[in-house]
N, C-alpha and C positions, 0 to 999 in steps of 0.2 A: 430932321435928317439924322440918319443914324449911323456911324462911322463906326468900322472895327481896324485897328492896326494892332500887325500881328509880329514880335520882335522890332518892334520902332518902323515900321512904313506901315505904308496901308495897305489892307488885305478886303480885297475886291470882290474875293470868290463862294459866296455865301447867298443862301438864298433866305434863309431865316434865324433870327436871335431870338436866347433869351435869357434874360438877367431877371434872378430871386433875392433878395433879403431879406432878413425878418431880426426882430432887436433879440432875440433869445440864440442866435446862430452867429458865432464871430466871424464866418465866415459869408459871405455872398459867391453863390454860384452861376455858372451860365453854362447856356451849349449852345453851337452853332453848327447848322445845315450848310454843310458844300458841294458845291459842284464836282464831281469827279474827275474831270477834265479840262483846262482851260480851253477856250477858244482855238490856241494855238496846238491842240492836243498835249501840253505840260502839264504834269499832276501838279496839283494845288494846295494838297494836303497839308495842313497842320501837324504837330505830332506832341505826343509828351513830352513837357519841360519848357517850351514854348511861350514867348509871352505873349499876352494878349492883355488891348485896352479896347474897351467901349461906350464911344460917346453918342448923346444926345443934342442936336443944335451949338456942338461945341464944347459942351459941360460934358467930363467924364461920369461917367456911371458905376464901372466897376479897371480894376486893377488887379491883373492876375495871372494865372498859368494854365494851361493844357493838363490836365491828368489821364483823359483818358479818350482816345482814339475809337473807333468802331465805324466800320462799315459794312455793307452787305449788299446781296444783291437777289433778286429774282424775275422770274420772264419780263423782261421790258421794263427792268427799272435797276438803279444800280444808285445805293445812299451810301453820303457818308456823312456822319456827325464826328465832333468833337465837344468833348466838354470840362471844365474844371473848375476851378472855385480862386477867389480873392487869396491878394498874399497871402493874408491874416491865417488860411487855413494852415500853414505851422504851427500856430500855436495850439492848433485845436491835435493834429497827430503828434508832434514832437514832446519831447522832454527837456526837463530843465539840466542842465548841467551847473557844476561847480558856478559859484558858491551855492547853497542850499540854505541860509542863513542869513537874517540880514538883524540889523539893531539900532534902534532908534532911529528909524526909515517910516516917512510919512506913507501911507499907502500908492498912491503917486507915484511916488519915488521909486518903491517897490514894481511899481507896475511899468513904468519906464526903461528900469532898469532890466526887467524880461522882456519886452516887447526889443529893445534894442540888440539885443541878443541872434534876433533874426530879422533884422535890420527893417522892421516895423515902427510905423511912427504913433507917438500917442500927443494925447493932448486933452483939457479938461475944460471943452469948448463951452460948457454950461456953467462951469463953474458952482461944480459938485461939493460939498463938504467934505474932505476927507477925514476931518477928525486930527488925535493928536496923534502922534508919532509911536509906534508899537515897539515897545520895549525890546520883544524879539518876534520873529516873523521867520518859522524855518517850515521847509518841505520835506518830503520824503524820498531820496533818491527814484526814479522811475517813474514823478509824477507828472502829470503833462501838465505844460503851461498853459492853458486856456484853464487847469480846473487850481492850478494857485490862484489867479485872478481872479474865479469868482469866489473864492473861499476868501481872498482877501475882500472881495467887492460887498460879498454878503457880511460880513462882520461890521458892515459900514453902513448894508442899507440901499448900495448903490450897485448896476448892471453892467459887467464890458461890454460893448457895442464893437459894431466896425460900421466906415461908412461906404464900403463898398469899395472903396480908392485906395483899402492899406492901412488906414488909421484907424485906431483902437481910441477910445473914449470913452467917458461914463455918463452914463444914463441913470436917472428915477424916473417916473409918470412926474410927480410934483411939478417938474422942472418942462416936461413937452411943453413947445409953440405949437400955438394954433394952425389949423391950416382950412382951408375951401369947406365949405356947406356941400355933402352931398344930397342932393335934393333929386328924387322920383322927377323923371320929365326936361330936365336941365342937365348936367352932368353924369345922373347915373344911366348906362345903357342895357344894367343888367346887375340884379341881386338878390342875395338869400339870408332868409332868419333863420338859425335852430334854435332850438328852446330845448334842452335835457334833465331831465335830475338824477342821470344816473350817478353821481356825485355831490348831490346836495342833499344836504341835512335837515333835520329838524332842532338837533340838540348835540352841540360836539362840548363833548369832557376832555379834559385834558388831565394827566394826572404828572405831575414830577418829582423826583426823586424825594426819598425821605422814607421814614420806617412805616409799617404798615399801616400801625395805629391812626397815625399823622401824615396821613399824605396831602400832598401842596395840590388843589384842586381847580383847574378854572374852569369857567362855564361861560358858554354862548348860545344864544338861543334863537332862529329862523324864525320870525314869526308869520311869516310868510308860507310856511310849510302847512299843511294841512291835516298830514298824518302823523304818524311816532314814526321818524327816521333819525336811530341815533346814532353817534360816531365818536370811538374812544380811543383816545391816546393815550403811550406813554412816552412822555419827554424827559429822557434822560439826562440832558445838556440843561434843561432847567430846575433851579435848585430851590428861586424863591416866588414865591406869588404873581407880583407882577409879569414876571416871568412867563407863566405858566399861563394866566389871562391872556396874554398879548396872542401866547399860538394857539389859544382858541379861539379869539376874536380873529387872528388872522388865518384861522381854516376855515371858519367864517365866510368871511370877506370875501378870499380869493376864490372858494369853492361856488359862490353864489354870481362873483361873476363869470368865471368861466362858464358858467351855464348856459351863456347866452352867448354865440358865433355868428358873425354878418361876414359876406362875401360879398363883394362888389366891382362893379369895372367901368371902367371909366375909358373914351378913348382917348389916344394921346398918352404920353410920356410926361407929359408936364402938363402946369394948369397957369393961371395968372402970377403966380408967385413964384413959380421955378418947378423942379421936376416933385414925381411924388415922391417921398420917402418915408418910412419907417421912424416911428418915434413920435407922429406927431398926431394929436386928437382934432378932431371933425362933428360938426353937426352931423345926423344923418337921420334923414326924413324921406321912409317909402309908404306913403297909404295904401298902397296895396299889399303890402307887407303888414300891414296894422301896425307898422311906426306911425303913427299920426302926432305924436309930439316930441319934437328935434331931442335926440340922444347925443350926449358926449361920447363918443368912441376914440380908442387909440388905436391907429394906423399899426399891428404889431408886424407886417407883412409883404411885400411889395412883389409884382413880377412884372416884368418888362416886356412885351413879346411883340415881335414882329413878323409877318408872314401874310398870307392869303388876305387877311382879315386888315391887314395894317396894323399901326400903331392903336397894342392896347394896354392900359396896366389894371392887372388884377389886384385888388387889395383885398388885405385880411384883417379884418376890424375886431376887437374885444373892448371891454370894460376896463377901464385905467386900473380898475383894482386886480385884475388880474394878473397884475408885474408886481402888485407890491411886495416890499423888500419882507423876509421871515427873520423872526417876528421882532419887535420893537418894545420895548419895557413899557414905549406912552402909549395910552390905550386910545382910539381913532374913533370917532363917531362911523358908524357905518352910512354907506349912502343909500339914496328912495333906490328900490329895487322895480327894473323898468318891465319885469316880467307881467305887474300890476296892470297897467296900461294898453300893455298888446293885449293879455287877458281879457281886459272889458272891450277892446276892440274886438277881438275876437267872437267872444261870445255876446257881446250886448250890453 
C-alpha cells in the first residue's frame, strides 16, 4: 500500500507515483499525477515549497519538497503533475557559508557539520573508515556543499549517499549487504544486458608529474581486449609511482566495468527482506540473456512506480567496480571479467 502526505496529512488526490534514487545522486527524486479536481469540485493542487512524504506498507520511501508544478491540458483531457526531490537536494544547489575552514576535524565531523547547516541528518550507518583527522580541510567561497563532501569523501575512498528520507551517509561497494537472487522466471518480469567498448581499453598509461627525462609511468593492461586500444593520461596530482599505478589499474577497473549495464524489474516495492534499495549487490541469473552463471551486481539505482501497471521497481544494476573509490596507493587484484562467459554463450 502506498501512502503519500503532503504538509503532515494525507493527500488522497493522486493517481500515480514515482520515486528514483541512485548511490551516485544525494538526492532522490519523485513526481506525482493528480487529479485536477476533487470530487467536491476543490482544487487539489500541490504547489512549490510543499512538503511531501512517501510511504510503502508503512516504511517511508522518500522525504521531501515540491519544486516544480506543471499542468496542461487538451481536447478531453486536463494533467497535472508535480514533482521534486529529497531534502538532501540543498546540498547538491546551495553553498557553504562561513566558516570555510575547519582543523583537525575528522571527515565525519566535517561532513556533519555541513549537512547540519541545512538541517540534514547524517550518520555512519556502515561504519565507514574515516581515517585520521585533517590537519586543515578548507573550501572556496561559492562552493556547493554536495561537491565539499565528495572531495572530502574521495580523499578517503569513501561515497555520500542519501537514503531517500534526509539522511546523508557513507558508502563503499566493500561494505554493500547482500540482497534477493534475481533469477529469470521467479522474481525478474523483465530485463536487459548491454555490453560497450566504447570506453574500454586495451593498454592505459598513466604518466605523472616529473621532468621529461624521468617520468613516473604506470601501466595496466586488458587482456581481454583483442585489438590495440590505448589510453593515456596525464596525472598531475600524482607525484610518485605507486601513485601513478593505482590510476591505471583504476581506469582499468572501472572502465571495464562500466562496460557492462543490466536493467531489470521486478514487481512490487519490496521483496522478503524489506523494500529495494540502492547500495546493495544481487545474484543475477537471465539465460536468455546469456547470463547463465549467477553475477554479483550492485543495485546502483532504484525507481518506484506506481500506475496502470501497479506496483513495480525498476532497478539499475553495474559491476561493484564501477563505484570504486580513485585511485588508492594499494594496488587491487582485478576481478574474472563476466564479458568472458556471456561471449561463449553467446557465440558457442
Amino acid at each position: 500500500m502506498i501512502e503519500v502526505f503532503a504538509n503532515g496529512r494525507k493527500f488522497s488526490y493522486w493517481t500515480a507515483a514515482n520515486v528514483s534514487r541512485s548511490i551516485d545522486h544525494i538526492a532522490a527524486k519523485f513526481s506525482l499525477t493528480l487529479v485536477a479536481e476533487s470530487e467536491n469540485g476543490d482544487n487539489v493542487h500541490l504547489f512549490p515549497g510543499d512538503s511531501v512524504e512517501i510511504s510503502v506498507d508503512g516504511e517511508r520511501v522518500l522525504s521531501g519538497y515540491v519544486d516544480k508544478f506543471s499542468t496542461s491540458f487538451s481536447q478531453g483531457s486536463h494533467q497535472v503533475t508535480v514533482s521534486g526531490n529529497e531534502k538532501t537536494i540543498d546540498l547538491s544547489d546551495c553553498c557553504i557559508e562561513s566558516p570555510f575552514e575547519w582543523e583537525n576535524k575528522k571527515m565525519d565531523e566535517i561532513i556533519r557539520s555541513i549537512c547540519a547547516r541545512f538541517e540534514i541528518r547524517f550518520e555512519n550507518r556502515y561504519n565507514v573508515d574515516v581515517g585520521k583527522p585533517f590537519a586543515r580541510f578548507s573550501v572556496e567561497p561559492g562552493t556547493k556543499a554536495v561537491e565539499t563532501l565528495s572531495k572530502l569523501c574521495k580523499e578517503r575512498g569513501v561515497m555520500p549517499c542519501s537514503d531517500g528520507r534526509g539522511t546523508v551517509f557513507l558508502f563503499t561497494p566493500e561494505k554493500a549487504p547482500r540482497g534477493p537472487m534475481l533469477r529469470q522466471g521467479e522474481n525478474l518480469v523483465s530485463a536487459s544486458v548491454d555490453l560497450s567498448l566504447s570506453d574500454r581499453f586495451s593498454k592505459y598509461t598513466v604518466y605523472g608529474t616529473g621532468k621529461a627525462k624521468s617520468k613516473i609511468i604506470g601501466v595496466a593492461n586488458d587482456q581481454n581486449m583483442q585489438r590495440s586500444r590505448p589510453f593515456v593520461l596525464v596525472d598531475s596530482n600524482s607525484v610518485d609511482k605507486d601513485k601513478v599505478q593505482s590510476r591505471a589499474d583504476w581506469e582499468y577497473r572501472v572502465r571495464k566495468a562500466k562496460s557492462m549495464a543490466v536493467n531489470a524489474s521486478v514487481i512490487g516495492w519490496t521483496h522478503s527482506g524489506g523494500l529495494w534499495e540502492p547500495g546493495v549487490i544481487c545474484s543475477f541469473l537471465a539465460p536468455e540473456l546469456f547470463v547463465r552463471t549467477p553475477l554479483d551486481l550492485l543495485i546502483s539505482g532504484v525507481e518506484y512506480s506506481w500506475g496502470s501497471e501497479g506496483q513495480v521497481t525498476n532497478l539499475t544494476l553495474v559491476q561493484p567496480d564501477s563505484f570504486l573509490p580513485q585511485p588508492e596507493k594499494t594496488k587491487r587484484a582485478a576481478k574474472a571479467d563476466p564479458w568472458a562467459n556471456i561471449k561463449k554463450a553467446v557465440q558457442g
